[in-house]
C-alpha positions as a LaTeX table, in Angstrom:
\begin{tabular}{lrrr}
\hline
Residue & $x$ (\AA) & $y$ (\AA) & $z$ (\AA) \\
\hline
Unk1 & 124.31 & $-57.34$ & $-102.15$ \\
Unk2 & 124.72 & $-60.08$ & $-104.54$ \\
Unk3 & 121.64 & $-62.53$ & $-102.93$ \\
Unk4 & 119.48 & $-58.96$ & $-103.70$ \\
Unk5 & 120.81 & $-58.48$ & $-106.81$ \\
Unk6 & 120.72 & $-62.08$ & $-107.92$ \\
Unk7 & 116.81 & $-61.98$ & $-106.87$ \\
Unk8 & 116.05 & $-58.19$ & $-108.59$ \\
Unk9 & 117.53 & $-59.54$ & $-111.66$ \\
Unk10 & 115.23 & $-63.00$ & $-111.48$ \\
Unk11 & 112.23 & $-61.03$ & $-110.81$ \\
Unk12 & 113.09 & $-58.58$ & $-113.67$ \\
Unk13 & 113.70 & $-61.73$ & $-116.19$ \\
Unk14 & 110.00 & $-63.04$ & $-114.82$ \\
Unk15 & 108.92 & $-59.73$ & $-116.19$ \\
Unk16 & 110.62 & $-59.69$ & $-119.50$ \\
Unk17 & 109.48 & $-63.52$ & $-119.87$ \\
Unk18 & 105.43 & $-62.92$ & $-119.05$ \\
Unk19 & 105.79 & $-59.66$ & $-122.15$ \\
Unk20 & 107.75 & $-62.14$ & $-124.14$ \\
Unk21 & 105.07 & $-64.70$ & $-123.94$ \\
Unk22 & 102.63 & $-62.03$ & $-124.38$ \\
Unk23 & 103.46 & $-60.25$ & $-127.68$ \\
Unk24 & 104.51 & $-63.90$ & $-128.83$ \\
Unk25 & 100.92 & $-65.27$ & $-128.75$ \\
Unk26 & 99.59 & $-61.94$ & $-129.98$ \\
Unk27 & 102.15 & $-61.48$ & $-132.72$ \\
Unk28 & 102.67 & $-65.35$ & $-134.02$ \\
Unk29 & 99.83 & $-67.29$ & $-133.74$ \\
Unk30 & 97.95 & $-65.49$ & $-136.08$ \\
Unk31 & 100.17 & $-65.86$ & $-138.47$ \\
Unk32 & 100.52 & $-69.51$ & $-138.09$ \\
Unk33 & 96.99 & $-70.28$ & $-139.40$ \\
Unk34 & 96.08 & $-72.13$ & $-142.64$ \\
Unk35 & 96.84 & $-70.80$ & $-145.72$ \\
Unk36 & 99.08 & $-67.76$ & $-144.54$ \\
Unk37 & 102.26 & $-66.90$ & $-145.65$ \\
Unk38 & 104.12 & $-67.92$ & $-142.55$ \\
Unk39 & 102.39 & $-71.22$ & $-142.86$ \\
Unk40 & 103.08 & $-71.50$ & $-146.15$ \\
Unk41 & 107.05 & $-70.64$ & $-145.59$ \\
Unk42 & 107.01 & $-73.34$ & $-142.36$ \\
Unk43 & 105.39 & $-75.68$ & $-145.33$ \\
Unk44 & 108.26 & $-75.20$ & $-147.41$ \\
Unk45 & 110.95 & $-75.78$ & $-144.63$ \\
Unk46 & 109.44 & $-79.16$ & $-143.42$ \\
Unk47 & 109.85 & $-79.82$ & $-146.94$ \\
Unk48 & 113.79 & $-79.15$ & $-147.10$ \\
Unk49 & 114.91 & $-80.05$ & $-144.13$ \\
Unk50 & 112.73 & $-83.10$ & $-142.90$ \\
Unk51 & 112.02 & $-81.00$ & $-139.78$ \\
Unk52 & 108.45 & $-79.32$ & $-138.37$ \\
Unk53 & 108.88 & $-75.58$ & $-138.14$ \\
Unk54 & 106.98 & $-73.65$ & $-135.35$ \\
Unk55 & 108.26 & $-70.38$ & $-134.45$ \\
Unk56 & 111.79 & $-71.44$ & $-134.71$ \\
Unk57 & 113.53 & $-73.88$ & $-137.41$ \\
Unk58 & 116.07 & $-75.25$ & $-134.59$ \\
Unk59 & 113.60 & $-75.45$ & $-131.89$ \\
Unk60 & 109.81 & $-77.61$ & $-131.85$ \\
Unk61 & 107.65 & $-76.85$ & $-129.62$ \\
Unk62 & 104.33 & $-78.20$ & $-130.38$ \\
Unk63 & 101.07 & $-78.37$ & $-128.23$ \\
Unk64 & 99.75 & $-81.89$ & $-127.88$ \\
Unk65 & 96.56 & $-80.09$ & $-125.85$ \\
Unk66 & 93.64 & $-78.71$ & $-128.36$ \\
Unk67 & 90.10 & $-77.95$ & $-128.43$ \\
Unk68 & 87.91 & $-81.05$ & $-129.25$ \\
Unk69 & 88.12 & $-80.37$ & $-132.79$ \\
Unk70 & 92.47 & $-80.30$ & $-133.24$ \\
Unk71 & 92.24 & $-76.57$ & $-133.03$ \\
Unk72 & 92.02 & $-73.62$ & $-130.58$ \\
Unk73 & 89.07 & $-71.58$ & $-129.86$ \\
Unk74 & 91.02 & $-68.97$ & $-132.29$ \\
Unk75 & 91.72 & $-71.29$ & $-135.09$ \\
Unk76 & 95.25 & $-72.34$ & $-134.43$ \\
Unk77 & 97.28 & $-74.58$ & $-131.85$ \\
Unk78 & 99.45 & $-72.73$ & $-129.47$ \\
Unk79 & 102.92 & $-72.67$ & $-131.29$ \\
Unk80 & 101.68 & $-75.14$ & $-133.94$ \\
Unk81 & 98.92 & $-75.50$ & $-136.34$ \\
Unk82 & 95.99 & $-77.20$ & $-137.18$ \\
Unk83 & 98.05 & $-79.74$ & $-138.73$ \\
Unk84 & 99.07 & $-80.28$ & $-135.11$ \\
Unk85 & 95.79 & $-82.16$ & $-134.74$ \\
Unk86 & 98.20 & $-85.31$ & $-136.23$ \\
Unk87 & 100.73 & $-86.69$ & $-134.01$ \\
Unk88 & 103.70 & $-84.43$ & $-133.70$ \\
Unk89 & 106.76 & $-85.92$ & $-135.82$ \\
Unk90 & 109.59 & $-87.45$ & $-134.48$ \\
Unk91 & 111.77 & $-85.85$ & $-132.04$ \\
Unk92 & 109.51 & $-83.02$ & $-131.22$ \\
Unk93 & 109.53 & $-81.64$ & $-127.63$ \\
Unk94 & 105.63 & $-81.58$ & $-126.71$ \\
Unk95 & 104.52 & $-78.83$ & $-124.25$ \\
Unk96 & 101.39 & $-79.66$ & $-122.45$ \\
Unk97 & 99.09 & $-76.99$ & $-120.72$ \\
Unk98 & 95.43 & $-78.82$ & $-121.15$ \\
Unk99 & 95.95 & $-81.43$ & $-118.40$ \\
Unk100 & 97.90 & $-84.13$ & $-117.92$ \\
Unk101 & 96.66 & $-86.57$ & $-120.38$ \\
Unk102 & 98.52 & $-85.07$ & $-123.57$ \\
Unk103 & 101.71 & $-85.68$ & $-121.30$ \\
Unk104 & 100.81 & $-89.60$ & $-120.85$ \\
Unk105 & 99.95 & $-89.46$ & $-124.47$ \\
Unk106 & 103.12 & $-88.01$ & $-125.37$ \\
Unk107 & 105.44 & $-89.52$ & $-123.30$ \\
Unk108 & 104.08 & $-93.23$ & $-124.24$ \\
Unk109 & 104.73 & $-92.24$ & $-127.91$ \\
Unk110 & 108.34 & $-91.30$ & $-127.22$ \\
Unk111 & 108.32 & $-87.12$ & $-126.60$ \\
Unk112 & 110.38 & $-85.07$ & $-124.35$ \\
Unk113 & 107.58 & $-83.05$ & $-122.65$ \\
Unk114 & 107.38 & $-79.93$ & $-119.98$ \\
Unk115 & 104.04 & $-80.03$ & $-118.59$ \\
Unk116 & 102.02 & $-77.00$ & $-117.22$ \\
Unk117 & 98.70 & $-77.72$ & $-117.30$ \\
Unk118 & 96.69 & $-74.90$ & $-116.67$ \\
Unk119 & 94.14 & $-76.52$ & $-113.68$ \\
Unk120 & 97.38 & $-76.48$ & $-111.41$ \\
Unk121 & 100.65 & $-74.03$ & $-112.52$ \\
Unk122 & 98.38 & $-70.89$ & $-114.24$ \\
Unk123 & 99.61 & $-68.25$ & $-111.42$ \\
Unk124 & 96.80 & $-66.01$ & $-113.15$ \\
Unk125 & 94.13 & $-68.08$ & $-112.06$ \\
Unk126 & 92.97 & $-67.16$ & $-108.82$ \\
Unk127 & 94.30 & $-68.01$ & $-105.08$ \\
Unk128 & 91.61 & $-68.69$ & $-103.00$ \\
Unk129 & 87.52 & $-68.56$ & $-102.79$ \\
Unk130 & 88.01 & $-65.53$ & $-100.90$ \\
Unk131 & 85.91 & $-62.48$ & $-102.27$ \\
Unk132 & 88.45 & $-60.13$ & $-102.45$ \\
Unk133 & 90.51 & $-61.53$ & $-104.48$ \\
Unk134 & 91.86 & $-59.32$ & $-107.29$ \\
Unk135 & 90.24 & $-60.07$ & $-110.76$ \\
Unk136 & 89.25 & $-63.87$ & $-110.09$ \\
Unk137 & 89.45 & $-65.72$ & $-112.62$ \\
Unk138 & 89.74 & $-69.54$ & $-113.53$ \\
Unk139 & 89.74 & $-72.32$ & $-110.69$ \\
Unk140 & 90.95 & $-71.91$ & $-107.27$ \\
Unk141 & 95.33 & $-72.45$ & $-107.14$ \\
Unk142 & 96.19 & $-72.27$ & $-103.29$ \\
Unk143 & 99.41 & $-72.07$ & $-102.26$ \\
Unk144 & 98.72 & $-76.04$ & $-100.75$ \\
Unk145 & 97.89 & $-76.80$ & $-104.74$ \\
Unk146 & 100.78 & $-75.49$ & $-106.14$ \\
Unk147 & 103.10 & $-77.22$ & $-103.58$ \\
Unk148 & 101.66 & $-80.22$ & $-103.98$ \\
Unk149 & 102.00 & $-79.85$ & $-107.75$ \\
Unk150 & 103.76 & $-83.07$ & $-108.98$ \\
Unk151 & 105.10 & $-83.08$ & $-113.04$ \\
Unk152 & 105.07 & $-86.48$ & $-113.78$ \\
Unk153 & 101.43 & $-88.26$ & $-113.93$ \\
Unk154 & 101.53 & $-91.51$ & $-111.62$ \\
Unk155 & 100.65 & $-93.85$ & $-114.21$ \\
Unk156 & 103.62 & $-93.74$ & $-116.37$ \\
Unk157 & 105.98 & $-96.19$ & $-116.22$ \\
Unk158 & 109.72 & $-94.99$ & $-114.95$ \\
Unk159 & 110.78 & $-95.27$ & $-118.35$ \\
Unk160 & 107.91 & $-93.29$ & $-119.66$ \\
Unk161 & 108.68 & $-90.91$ & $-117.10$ \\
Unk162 & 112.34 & $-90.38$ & $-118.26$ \\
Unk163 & 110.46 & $-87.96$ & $-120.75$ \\
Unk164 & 109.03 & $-85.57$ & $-118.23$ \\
Unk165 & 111.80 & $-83.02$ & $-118.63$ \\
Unk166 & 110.28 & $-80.83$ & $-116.21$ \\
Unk167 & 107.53 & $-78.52$ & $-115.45$ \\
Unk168 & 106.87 & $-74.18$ & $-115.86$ \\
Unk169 & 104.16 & $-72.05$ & $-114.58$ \\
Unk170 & 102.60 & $-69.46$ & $-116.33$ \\
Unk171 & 101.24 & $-66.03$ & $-115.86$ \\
Unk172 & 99.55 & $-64.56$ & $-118.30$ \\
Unk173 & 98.83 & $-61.02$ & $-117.72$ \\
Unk174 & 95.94 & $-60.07$ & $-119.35$ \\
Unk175 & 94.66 & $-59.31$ & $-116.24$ \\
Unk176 & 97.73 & $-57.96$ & $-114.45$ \\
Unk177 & 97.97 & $-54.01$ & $-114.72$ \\
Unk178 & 100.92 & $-53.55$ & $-113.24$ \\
Unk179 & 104.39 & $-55.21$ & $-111.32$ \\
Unk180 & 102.88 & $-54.87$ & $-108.10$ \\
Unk181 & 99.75 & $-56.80$ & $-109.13$ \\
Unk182 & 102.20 & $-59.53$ & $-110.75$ \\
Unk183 & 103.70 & $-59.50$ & $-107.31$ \\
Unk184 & 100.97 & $-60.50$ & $-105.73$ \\
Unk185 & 100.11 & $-63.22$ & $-108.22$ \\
Unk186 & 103.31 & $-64.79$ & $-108.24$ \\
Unk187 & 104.81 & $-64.74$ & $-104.66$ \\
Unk188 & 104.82 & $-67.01$ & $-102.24$ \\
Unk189 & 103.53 & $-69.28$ & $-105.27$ \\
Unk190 & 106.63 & $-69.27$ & $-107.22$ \\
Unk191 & 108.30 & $-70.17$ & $-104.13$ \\
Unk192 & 105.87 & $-73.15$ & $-103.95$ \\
Unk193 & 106.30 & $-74.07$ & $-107.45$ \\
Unk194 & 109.99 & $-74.06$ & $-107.13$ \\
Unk195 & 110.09 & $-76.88$ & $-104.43$ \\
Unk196 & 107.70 & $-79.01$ & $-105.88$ \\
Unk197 & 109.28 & $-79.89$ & $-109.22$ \\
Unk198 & 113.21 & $-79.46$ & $-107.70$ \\
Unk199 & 112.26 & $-81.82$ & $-104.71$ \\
Unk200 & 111.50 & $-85.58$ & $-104.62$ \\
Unk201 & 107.82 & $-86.16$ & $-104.52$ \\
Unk202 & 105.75 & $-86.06$ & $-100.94$ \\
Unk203 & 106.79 & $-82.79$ & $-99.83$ \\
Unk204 & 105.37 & $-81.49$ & $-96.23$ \\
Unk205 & 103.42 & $-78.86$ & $-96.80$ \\
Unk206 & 103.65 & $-77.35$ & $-93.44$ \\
Unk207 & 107.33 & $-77.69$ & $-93.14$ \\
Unk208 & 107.50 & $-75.92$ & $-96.44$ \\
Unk209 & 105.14 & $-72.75$ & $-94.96$ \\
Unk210 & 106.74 & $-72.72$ & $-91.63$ \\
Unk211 & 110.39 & $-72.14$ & $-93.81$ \\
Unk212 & 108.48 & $-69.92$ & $-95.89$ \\
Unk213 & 108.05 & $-67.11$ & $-92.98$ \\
Unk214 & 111.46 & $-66.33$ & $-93.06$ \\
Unk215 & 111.53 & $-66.00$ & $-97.23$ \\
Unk216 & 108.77 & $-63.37$ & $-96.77$ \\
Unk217 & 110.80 & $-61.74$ & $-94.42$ \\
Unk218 & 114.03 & $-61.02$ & $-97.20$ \\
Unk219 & 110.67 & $-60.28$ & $-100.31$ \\
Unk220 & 109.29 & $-57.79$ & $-97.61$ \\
Unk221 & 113.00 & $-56.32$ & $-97.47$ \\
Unk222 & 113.23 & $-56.26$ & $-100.87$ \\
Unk223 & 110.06 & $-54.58$ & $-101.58$ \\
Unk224 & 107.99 & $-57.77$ & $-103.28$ \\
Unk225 & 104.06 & $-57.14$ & $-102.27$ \\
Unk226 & 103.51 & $-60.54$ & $-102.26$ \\
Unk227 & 99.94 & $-62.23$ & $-101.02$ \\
Unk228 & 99.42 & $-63.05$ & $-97.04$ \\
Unk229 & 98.47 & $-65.73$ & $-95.83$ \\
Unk230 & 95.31 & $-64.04$ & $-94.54$ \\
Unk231 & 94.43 & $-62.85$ & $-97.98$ \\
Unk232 & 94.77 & $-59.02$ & $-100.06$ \\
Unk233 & 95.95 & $-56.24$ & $-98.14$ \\
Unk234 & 93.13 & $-53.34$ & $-99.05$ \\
Unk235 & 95.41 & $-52.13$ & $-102.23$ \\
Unk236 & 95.52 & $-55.08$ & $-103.61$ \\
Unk237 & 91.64 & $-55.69$ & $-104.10$ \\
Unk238 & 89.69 & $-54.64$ & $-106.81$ \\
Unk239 & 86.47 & $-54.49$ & $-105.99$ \\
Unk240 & 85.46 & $-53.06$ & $-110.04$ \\
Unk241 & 86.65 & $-56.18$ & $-111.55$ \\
Unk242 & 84.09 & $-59.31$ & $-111.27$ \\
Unk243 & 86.35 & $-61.46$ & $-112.97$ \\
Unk244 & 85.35 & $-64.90$ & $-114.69$ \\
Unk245 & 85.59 & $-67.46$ & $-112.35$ \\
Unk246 & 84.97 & $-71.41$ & $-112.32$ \\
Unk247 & 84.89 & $-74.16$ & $-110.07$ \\
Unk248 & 87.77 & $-76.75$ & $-110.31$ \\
Unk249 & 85.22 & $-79.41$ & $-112.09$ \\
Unk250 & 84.31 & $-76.82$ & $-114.19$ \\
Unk251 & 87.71 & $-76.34$ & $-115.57$ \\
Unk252 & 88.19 & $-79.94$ & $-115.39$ \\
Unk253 & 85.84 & $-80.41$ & $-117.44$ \\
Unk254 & 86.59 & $-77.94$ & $-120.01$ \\
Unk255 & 89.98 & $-79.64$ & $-120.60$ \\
Unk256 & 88.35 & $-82.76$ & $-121.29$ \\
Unk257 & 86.49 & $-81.56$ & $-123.77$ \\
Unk258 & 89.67 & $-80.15$ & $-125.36$ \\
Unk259 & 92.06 & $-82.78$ & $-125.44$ \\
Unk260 & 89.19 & $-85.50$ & $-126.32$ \\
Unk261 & 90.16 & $-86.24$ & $-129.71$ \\
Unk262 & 93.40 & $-87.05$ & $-128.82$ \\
Unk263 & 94.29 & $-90.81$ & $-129.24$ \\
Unk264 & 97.22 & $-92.76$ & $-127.89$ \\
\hline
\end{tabular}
């Protein structure tokens, strides 16, 4: 009872933690842009206490991935400003979702960082080329990608790579109507995700899906309508919903063009 319990409870925090994320970008980051009051108030802090504010006065979290011109396509940085466009100050934690060059920036310059960039962890971007696939959008994220995830870009240097604190994937649910459609987005992935950044580099994928059967065996007990291997069950399609989406050079080449103003 506890092992189902511990898991209800995780998948129930996954929940609260994708709604969390949600209201936050739909609630703060409009508020953060130039010449609002917020930004005006965060202004006024940095001034007093020496210290960046964004979101939180004990906590920085500042995105060192923007469109090509320092801002996003909305006007702001994800938990930052356009100000962000400088080099975040001293001591600030740098979370980077455009790539993985903002991490090899950041980590050369002396940040902390948790990297997610969104060609590799986004657990809303579609699984497979497959047609049925429920509201594709984004590049292709197989279950193979996501294992073979690793956080810390090869070229840093083991000092460098001190910094990686560690990785997260994301779901955004703009597209996600309901748990059971989260299900399927997130499971076996998460399971994926999970090995690759608490395991040693060079994991074997196939030893990883063979252990995997059983797992699916206790989120089948437990009532998780995760994806098969063989694709969407016929309830789990929707066949309305186009989608948006791209090849993976496509997207490569989007984040490129978003993170190319940033220098070393």
């Amino acid at each position: 009872m506890s092992g189902r319990l511990g898991f209800l409870l995780s998948r129930l925090g996954l929940y609260v933690l994708t709604a969390w994320v949600a209201v936050t970008l739909n609630f703060l980051v409009p508020r953060f842009m130039p010449g609002d009051p917020a930004e005006e108030m965060a202004d006024r802090l940095r001034r007093q206490t020496g210290q960046a504010f964004v979101g939180s006065p004990k906590n920085l979290l500042i995105a060192a991935s923007c469109s090509a011109d320092g801002s996003r396509e909305d006007g702001g940085c994800w938990a930052g400003t356009r100000s962000s466009r400088a080099a975040p100050p001293p001591g600030a934690t740098v979370v980077s979702w455009r790539g993985t060059y903002p991490t090899v920036v950041a980590t050369r310059a002396g940040h902390d960082v948790v990297t997610c960039p969104s060609t590799e962890t986004y657990l809303d971007f579609r699984q497979s080329e497959h047609p049925d696939e429920p509201v594709p959008i984004g590049n292709v994220i197989s279950l193979r990608d996501i294992y073979g995830f690793e956080p810390t870009p090869p070229e840093l240097t083991e000092t460098e790579a001190r910094h990686v604190l560690g990785a997260q994937a994301n779901l955004w649910t703009e597209h996600i109507d309901s748990p059971r459609a989260l299900d399927y987005m997130a499971f076996p992935r998460l399971s994926a995700f999970a090995e690759a950044v608490w395991s040693p580099p060079g994991g074997d994928f196939d030893d990883f899906r063979a252990r995997l059967h059983h797992h699916e065996q206790r989120l089948t007990a437990m009532g998780v309508e995760y994806r098969k291997e063989n694709g969407p069950e016929p309830w789990q399609t929707r066949p309305d919903v186009r989608g948006w989406p791209k090849s993976r050079a496509d997207a490569e080449a989007e984040v490129a063009a978003w993170t190319s103003n940033i220098r070393p």
